[in-house]
N, CA and C atoms as an extended XYZ file, in Angstrom:
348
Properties=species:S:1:pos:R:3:atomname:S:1:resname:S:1:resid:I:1 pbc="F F F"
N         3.351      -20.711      -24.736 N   UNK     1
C         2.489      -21.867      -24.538 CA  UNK     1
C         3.181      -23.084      -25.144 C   UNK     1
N         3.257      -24.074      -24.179 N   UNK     2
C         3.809      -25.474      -24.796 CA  UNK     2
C         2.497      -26.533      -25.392 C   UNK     2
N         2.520      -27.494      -25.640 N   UNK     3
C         2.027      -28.234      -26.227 CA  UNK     3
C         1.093      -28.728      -24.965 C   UNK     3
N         1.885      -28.973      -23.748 N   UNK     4
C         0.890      -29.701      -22.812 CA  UNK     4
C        -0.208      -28.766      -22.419 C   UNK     4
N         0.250      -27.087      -22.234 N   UNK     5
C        -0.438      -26.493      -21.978 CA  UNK     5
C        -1.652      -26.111      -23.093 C   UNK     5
N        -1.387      -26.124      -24.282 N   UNK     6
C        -2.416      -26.174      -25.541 CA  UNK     6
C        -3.463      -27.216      -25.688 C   UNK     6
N        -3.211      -28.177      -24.920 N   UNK     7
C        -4.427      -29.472      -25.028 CA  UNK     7
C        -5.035      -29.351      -23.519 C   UNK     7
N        -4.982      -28.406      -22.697 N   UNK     8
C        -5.193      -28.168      -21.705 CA  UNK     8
C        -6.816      -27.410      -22.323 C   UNK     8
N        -6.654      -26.422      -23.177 N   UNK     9
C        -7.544      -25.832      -23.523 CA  UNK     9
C        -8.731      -26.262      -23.826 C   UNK     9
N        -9.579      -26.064      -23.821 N   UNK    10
C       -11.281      -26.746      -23.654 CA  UNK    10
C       -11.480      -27.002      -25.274 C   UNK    10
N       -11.391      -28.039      -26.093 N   UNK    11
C       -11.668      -28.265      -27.362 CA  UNK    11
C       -13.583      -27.582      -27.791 C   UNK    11
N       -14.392      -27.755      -26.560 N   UNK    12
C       -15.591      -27.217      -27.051 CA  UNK    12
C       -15.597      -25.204      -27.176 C   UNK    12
N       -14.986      -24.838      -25.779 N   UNK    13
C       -14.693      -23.268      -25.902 CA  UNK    13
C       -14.059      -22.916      -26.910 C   UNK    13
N       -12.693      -23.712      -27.591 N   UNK    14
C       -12.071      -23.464      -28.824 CA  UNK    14
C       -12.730      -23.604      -30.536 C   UNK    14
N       -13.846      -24.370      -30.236 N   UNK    15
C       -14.626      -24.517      -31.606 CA  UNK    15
C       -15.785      -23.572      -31.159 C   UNK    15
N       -16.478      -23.320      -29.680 N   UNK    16
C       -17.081      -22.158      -30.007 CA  UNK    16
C       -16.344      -20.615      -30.499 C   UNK    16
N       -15.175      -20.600      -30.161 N   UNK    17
C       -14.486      -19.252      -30.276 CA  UNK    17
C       -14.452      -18.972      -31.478 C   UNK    17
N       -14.599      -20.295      -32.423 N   UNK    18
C       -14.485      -20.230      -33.551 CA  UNK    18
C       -15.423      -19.952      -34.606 C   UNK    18
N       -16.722      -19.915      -33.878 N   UNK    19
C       -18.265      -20.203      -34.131 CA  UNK    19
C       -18.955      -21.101      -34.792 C   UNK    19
N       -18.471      -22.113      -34.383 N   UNK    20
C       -18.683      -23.910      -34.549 CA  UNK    20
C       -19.167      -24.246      -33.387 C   UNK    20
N       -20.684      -24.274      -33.054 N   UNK    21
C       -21.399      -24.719      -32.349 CA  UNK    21
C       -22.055      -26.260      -32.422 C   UNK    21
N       -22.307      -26.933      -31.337 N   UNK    22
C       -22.658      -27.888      -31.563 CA  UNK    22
C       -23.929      -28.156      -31.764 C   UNK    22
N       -23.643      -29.248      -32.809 N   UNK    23
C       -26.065      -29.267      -33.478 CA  UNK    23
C       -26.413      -30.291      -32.010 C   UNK    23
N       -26.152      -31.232      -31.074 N   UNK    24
C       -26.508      -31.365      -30.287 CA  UNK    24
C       -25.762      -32.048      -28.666 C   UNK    24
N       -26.673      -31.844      -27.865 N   UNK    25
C       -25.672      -32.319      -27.105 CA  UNK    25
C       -26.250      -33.624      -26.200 C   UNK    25
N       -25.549      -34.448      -25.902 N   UNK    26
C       -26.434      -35.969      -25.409 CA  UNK    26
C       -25.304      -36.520      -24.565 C   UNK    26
N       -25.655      -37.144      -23.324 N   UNK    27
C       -25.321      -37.764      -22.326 CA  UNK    27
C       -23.502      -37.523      -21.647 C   UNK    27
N       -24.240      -35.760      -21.774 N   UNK    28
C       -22.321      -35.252      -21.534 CA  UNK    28
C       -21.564      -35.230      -21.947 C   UNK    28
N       -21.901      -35.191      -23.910 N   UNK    29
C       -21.340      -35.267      -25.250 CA  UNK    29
C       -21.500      -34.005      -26.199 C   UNK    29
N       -20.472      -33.728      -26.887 N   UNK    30
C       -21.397      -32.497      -27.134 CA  UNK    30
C       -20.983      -33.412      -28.834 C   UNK    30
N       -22.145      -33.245      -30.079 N   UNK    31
C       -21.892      -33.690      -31.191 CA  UNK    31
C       -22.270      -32.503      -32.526 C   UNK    31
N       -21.070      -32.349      -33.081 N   UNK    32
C       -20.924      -31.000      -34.280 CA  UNK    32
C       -20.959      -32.078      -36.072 C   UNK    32
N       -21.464      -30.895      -36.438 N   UNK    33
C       -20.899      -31.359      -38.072 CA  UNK    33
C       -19.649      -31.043      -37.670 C   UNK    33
N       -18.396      -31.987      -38.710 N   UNK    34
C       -17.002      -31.884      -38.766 CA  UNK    34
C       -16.864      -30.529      -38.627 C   UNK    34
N       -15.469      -30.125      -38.205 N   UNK    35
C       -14.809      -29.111      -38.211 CA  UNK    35
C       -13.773      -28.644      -39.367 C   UNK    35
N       -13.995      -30.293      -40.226 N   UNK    36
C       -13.157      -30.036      -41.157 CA  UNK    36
C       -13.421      -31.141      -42.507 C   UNK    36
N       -14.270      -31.692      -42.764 N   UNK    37
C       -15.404      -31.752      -43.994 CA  UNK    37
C       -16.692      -31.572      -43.518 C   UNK    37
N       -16.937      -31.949      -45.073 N   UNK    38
C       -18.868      -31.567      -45.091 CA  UNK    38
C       -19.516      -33.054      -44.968 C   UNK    38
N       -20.563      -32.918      -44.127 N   UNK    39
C       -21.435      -33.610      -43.928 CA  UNK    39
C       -22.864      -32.828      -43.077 C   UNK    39
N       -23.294      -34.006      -43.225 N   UNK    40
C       -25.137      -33.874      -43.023 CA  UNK    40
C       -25.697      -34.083      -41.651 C   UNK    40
N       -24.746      -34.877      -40.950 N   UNK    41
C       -25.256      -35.645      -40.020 CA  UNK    41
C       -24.349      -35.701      -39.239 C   UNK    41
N       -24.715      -34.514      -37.952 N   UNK    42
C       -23.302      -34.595      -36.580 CA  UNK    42
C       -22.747      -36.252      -36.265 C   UNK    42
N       -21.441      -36.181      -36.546 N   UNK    43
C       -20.893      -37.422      -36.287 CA  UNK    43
C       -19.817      -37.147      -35.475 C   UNK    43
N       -19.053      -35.471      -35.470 N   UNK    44
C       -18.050      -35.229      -34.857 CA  UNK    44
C       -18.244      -34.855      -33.256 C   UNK    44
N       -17.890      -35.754      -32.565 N   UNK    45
C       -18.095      -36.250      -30.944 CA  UNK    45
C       -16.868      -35.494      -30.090 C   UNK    45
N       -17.551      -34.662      -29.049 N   UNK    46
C       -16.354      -34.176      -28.270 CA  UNK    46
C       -16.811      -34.302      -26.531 C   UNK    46
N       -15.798      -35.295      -25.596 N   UNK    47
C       -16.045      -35.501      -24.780 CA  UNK    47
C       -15.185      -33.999      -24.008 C   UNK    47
N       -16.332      -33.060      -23.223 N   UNK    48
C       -15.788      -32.062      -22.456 CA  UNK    48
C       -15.212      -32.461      -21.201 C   UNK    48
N       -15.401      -33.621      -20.327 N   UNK    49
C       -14.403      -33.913      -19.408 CA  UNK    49
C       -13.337      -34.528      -19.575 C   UNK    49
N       -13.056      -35.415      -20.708 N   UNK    50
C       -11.692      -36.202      -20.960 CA  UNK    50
C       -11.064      -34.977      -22.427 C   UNK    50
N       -11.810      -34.040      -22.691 N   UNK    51
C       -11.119      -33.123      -23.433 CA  UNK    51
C       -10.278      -33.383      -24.584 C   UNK    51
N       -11.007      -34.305      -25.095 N   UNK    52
C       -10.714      -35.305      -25.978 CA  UNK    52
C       -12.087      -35.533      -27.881 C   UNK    52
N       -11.655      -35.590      -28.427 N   UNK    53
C       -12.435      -35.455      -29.618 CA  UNK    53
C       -12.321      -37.088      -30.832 C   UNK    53
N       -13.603      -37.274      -31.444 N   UNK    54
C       -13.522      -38.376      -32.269 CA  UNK    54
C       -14.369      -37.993      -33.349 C   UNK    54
N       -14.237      -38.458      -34.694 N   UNK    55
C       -14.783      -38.008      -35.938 CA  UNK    55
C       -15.397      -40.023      -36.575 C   UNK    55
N       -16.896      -40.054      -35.888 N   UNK    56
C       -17.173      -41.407      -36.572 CA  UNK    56
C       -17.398      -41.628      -37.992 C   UNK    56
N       -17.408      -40.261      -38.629 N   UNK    57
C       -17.390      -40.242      -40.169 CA  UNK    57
C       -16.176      -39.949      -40.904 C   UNK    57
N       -14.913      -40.246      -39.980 N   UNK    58
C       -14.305      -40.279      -40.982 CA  UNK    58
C       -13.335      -41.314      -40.156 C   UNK    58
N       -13.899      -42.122      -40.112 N   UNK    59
C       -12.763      -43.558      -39.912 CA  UNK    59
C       -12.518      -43.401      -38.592 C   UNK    59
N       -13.269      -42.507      -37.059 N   UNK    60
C       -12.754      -42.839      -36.345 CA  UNK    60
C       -11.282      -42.077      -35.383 C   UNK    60
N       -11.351      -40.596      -36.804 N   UNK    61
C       -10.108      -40.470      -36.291 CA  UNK    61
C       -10.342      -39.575      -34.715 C   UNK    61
N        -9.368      -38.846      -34.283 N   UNK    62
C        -9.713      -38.561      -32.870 CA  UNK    62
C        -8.423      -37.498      -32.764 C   UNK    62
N        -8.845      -37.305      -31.201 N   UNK    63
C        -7.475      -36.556      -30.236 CA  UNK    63
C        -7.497      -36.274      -29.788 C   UNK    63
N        -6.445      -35.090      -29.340 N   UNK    64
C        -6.231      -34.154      -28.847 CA  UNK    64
C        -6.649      -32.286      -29.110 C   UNK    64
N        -6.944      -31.348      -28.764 N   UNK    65
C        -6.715      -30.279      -29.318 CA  UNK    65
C        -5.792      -29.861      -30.374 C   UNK    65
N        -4.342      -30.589      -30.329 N   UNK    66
C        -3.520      -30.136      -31.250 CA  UNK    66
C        -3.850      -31.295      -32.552 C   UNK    66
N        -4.207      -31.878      -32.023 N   UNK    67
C        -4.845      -33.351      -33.229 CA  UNK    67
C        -5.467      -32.932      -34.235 C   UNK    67
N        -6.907      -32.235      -33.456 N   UNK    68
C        -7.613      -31.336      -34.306 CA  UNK    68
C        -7.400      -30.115      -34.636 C   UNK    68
N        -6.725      -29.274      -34.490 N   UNK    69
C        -6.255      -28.067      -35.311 CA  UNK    69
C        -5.164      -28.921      -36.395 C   UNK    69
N        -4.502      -29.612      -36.335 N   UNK    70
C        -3.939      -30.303      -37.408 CA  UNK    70
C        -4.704      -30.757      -38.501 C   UNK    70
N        -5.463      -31.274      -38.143 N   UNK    71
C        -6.865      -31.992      -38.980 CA  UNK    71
C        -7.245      -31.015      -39.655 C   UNK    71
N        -7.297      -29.642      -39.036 N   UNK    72
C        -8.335      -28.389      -39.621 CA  UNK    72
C        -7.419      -27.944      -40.441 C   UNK    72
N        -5.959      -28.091      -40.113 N   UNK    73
C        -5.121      -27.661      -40.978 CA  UNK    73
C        -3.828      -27.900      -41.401 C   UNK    73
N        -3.917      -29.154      -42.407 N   UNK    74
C        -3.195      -30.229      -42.739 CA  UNK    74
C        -2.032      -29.544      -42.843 C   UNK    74
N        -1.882      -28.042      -43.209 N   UNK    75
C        -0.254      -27.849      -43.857 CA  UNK    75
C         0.491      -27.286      -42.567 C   UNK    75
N         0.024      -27.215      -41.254 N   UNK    76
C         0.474      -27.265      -40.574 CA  UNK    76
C         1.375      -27.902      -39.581 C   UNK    76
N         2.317      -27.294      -38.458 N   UNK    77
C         3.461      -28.373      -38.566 CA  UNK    77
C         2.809      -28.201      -36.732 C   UNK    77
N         3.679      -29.122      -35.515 N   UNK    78
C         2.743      -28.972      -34.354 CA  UNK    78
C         2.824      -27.727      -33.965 C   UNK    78
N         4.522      -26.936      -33.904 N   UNK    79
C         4.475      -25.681      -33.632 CA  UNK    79
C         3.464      -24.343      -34.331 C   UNK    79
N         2.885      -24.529      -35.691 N   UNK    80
C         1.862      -23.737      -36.042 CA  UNK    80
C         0.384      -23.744      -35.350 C   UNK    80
N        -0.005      -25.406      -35.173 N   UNK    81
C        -1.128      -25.517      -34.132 CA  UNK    81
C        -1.447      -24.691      -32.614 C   UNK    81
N         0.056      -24.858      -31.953 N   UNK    82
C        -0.065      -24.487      -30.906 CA  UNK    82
C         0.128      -22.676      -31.244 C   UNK    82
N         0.521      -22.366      -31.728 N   UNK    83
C         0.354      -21.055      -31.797 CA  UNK    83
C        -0.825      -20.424      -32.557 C   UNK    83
N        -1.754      -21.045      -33.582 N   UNK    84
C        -3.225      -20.972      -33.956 CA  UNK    84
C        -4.044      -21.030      -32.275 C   UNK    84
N        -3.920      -22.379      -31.955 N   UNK    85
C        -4.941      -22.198      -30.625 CA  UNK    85
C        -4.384      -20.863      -29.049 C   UNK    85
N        -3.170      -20.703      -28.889 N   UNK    86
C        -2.809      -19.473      -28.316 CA  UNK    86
C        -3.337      -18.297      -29.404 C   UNK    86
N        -3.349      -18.319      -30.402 N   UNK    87
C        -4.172      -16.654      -30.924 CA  UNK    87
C        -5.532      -16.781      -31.010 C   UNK    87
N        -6.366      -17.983      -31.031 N   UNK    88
C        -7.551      -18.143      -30.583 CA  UNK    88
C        -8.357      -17.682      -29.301 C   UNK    88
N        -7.274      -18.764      -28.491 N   UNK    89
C        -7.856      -18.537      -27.189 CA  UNK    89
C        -7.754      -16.783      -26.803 C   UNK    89
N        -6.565      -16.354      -27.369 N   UNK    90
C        -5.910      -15.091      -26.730 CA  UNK    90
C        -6.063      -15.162      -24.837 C   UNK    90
N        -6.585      -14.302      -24.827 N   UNK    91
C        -6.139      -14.289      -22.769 CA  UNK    91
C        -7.357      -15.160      -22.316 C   UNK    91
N        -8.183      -15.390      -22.810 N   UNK    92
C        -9.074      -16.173      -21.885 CA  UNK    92
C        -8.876      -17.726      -22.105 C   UNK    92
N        -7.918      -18.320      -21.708 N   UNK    93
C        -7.593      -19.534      -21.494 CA  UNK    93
C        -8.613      -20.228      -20.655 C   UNK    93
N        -9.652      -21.483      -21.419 N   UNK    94
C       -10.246      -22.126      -20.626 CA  UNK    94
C        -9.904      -23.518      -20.695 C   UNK    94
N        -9.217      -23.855      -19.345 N   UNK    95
C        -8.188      -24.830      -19.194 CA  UNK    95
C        -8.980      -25.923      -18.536 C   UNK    95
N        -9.155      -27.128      -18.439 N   UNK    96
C        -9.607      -28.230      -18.427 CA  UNK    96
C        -9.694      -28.111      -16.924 C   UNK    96
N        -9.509      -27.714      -15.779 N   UNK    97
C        -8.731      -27.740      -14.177 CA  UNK    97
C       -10.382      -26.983      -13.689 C   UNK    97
N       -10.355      -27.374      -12.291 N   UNK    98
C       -10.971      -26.410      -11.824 CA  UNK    98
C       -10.821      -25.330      -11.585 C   UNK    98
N       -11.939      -23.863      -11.184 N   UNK    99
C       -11.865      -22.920      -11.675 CA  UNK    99
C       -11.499      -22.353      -10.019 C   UNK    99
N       -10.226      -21.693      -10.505 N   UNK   100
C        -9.345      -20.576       -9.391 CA  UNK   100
C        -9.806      -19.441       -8.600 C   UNK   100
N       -10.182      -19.047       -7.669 N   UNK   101
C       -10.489      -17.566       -7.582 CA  UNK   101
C        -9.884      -16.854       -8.156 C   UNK   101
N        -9.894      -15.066       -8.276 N   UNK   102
C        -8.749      -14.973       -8.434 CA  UNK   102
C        -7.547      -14.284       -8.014 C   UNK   102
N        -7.764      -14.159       -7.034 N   UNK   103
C        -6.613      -14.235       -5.711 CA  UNK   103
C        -6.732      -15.132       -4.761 C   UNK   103
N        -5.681      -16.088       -4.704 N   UNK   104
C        -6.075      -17.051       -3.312 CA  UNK   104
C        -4.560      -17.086       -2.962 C   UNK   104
N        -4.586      -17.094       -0.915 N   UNK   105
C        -3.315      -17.209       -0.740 CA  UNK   105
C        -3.712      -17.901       -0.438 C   UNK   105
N        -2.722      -18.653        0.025 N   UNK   106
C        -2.354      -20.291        0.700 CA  UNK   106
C        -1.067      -20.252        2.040 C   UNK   106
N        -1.928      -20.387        2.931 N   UNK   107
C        -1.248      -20.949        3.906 CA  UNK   107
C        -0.118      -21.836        4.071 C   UNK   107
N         0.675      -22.399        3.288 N   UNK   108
C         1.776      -22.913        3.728 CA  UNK   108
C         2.895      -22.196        3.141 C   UNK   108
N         2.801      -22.070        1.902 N   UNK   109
C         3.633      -20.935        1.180 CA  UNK   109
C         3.900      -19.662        1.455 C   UNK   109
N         2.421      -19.015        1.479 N   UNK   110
C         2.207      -17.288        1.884 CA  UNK   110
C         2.091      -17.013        0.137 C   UNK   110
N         2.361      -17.909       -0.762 N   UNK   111
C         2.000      -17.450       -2.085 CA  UNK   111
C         0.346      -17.086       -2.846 C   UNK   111
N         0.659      -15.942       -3.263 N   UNK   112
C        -0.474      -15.032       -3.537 CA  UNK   112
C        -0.780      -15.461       -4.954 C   UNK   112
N        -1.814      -15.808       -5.668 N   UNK   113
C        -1.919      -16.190       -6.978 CA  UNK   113
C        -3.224      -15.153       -7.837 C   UNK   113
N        -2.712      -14.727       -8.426 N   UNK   114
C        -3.318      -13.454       -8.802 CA  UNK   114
C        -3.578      -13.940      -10.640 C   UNK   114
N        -4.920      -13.951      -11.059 N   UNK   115
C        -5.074      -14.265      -12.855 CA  UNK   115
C        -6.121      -13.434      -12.806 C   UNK   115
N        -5.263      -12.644      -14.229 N   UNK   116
C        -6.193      -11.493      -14.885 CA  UNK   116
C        -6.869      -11.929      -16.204 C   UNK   116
């Protein structure tokens, strides 16, 4: 897994995998206590279609998937992130894209696409 493919991963499926659920969800937002201090009052904002994350209690900061596993774990370097969220996800990769059958051929190719 590369880096592009690691922010591909659904930041809300990856904090549920983690069992960090969100206290609520509002206008196609989903909003958690931090993932990585304490507080009282969901401030940590994760947009599930731009797959993208912001923390208004703590200055604003934001990102990416690998942004926030960094955040969660400062002594980490990017190559440790991306390999935390590949042993997370393990095989069920839920990737930002629409969802594949899972066999589809295609007519111009004849290529068969097969995900287990």
């Amino acid at each position: 897994m590369n880096a592009k493919e690691a922010n591909k991963i659904s930041i809300v499926t990856y904090l549920d995998q983690l069992g960090i659920r969100p206290a609520k969800a509002k206008a196609g937002y989903c909003f958690y206590l931090s993932p990585y201090r304490d507080e009282k009052t969901p401030s940590f904002k994760v947009d599930p279609v731009k797959n993208l994350w912001v923390d208004f209690g703590d200055g604003n900061n934001g990102g990416t998937l690998i942004d926030l596993v960094l955040k969660m774990n400062p002594q980490y370097a990017i190559s440790d992130a991306i390999r935390e969220i590949s042993t997370v996800s393990g095989s069920s990769f839920f990737l930002q894209q629409p969802d594949i059958p899972r066999s589809e051929k295609t007519k111009e190719t004849g290529i068969t696409v097969v995900l287990s």
